[in-house]
N, C-alpha and C positions, 0 to 999 in steps of 0.2 A: 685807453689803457696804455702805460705804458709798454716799452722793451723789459725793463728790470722786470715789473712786476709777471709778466706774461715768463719771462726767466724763472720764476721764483715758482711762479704755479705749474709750470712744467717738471721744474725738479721735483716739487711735493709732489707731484702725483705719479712718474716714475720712479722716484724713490719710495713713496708707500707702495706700489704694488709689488717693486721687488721683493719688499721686504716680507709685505703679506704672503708671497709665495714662497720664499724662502722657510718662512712659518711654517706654512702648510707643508711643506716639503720634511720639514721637523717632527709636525706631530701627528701626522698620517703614518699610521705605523704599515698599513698597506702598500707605500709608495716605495717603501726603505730606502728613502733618500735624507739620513738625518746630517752626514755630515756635511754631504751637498747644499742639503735643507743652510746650515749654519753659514756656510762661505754666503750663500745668496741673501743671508738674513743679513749678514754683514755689511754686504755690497750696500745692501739696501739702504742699510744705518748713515753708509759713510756718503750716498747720493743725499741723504735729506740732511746730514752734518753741510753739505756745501750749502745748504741756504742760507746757512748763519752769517757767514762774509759778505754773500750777496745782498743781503737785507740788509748788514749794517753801514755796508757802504753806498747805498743807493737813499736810508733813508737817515735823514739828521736827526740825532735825538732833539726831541721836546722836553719842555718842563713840564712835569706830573703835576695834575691837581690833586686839588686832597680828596683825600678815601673817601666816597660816598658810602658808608656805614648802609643806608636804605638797600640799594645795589648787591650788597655782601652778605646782607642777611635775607633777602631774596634770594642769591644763589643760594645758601645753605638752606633753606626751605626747600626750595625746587631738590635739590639734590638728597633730602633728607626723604621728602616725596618719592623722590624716584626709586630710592633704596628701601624703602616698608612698600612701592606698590608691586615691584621685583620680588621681595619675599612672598609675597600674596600668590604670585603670580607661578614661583618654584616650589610652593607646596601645591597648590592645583595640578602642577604637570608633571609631580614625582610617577614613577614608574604605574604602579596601581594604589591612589589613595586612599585612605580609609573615609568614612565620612567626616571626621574630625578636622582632619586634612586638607580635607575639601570645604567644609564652612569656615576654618579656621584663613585659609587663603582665598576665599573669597570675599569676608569682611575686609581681612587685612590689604589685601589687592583696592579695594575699596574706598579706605583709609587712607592708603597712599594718594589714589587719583583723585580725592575730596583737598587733601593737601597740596596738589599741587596747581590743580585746579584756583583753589583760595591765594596762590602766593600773588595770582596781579593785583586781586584788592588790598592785598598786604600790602606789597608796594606804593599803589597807589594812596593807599593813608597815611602811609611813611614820608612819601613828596609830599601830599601838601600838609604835612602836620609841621614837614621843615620851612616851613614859606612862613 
């Protein structure tokens, strides 16, 4: 591994936790530390803003290849997935469900992990239907 990059994941990750804290600092109404909460969310912002210099000067841009379409429409699958099994999954855990609620989020919870489940063979008929 290099110095840069070992630099670069140092920063990511004390700069996400400040910032996670700083959050938390914000919307824990227990802690009443929201303005505190903000300068430290800031902090946080402006430690994970320093990676961007560092990355671009440690790595040389490349030439992009072209959009593999298969790739893009796997991600939206997958993510299309994760959002109907997430619905599924917030009607099962509302406060006290009714039954409706409850088979309604568990089909749909259902639904989603069949879909996301299916996106590798999606993919994989997409590659070799491109060959």
């Amino acid at each position: 591994m290099k110095k840069e990059t070992l630099l670069e994941i140092i920063l990511g990750t004390i700069g996400g936790l400040v910032f996670a804290i700083g959050m938390c600092m914000c919307l824990i109404p227990e802690w009443e530390l929201f303005k505190v909460g903000v300068v430290v969310a800031i902090l946080g912002f402006i430690i994970l803003l320093c990676i961007i210099p560092v990355y671009r000067n440690n790595h040389p841009k490349k030439e992009h290849e072209p959009i593999n379409f298969g790739i893009v429409f796997t991600w939206i699958i997958g993510i299309v997935g994760a959002l109907v099994m997430g619905f599924g999954m917030s009607k099962v855990m509302v406060n006290e469900p009714d039954k409706i609620d409850l088979l309604i989020g568990i089909v749909t919870g259902i639904l989603g992990l069949l879909i996301c489940v299916l996106n590798y063979p999606i993919y994989s008929y997409l590659k070799s239907n491109k060959k």
